[in-house]
C-alpha positions in Angstrom: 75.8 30.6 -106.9 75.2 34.0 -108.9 72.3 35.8 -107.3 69.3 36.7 -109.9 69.1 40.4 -111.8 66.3 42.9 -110.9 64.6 43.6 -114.4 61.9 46.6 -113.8 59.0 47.2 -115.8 58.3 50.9 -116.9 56.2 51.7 -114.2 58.4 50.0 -111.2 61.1 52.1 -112.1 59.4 55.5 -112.8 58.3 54.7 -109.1 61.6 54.1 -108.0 63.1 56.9 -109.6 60.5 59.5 -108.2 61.3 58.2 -104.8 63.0 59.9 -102.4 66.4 58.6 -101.2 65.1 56.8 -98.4 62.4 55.1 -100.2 65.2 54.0 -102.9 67.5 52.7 -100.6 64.5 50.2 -98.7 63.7 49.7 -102.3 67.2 48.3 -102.9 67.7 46.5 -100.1 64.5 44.6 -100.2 65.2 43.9 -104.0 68.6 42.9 -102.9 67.4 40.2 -100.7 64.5 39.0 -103.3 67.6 38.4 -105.5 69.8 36.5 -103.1 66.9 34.7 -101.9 64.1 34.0 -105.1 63.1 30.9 -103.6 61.0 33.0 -101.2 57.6 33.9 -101.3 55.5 37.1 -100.9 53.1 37.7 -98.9 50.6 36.5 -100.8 49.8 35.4 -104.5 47.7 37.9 -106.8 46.8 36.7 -110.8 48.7 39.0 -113.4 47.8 39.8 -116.6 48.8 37.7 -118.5 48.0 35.0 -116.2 51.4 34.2 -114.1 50.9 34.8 -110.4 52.5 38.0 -109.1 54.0 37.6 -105.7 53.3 41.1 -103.1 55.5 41.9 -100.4 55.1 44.6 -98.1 58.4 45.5 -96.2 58.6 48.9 -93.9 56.2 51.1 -96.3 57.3 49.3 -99.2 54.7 47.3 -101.1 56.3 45.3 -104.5 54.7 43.6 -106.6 57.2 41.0 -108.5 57.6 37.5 -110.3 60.6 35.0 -110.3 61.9 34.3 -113.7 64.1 31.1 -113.3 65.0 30.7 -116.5 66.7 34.2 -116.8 67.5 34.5 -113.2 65.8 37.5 -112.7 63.3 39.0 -110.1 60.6 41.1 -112.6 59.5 43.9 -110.5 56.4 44.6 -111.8 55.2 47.7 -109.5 56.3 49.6 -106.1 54.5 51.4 -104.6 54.5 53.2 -101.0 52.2 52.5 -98.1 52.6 55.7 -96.1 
């Protein structure tokens, strides 16, 4: 089976893009495995905005805030940010 797309919102990927090349790379591979693997949960559950839960993970410094979208078969990465 086809794994899912990453889909950023504005403020995930200015994060991403004002990363260093380290920080990218984790980013990618952590994305990478959210999207061959959406079936798994974050850390823990946090209410978004408009009322879907967000899943977080925190992964080596990483911490990603993200929702599935089954339908579209995309992981929404809704924010990264960076723990140290």
């Amino acid at each position: 089976m086809k794994p899912f797309e990453p889909a950023y919102s504005q403020e995930a990927l200015a994060a991403l893009l004002a990363a260093g090349a380290t920080r990218r790379k984790l980013a990618a591979r952590v994305i990478d495995r959210l999207c061959r693997f959406p079936e798994r949960l974050g850390d823990c559950p946090i209410p978004g905005p408009d009322g879907r839960d967000n899943q977080v993970l925190l992964r080596d410094g990483l911490l990603l805030t993200y929702w599935i979208d089954d339908a579209a078969r995309e992981v929404r990465i809704v924010n990264i940010e960076w723990t140290s």
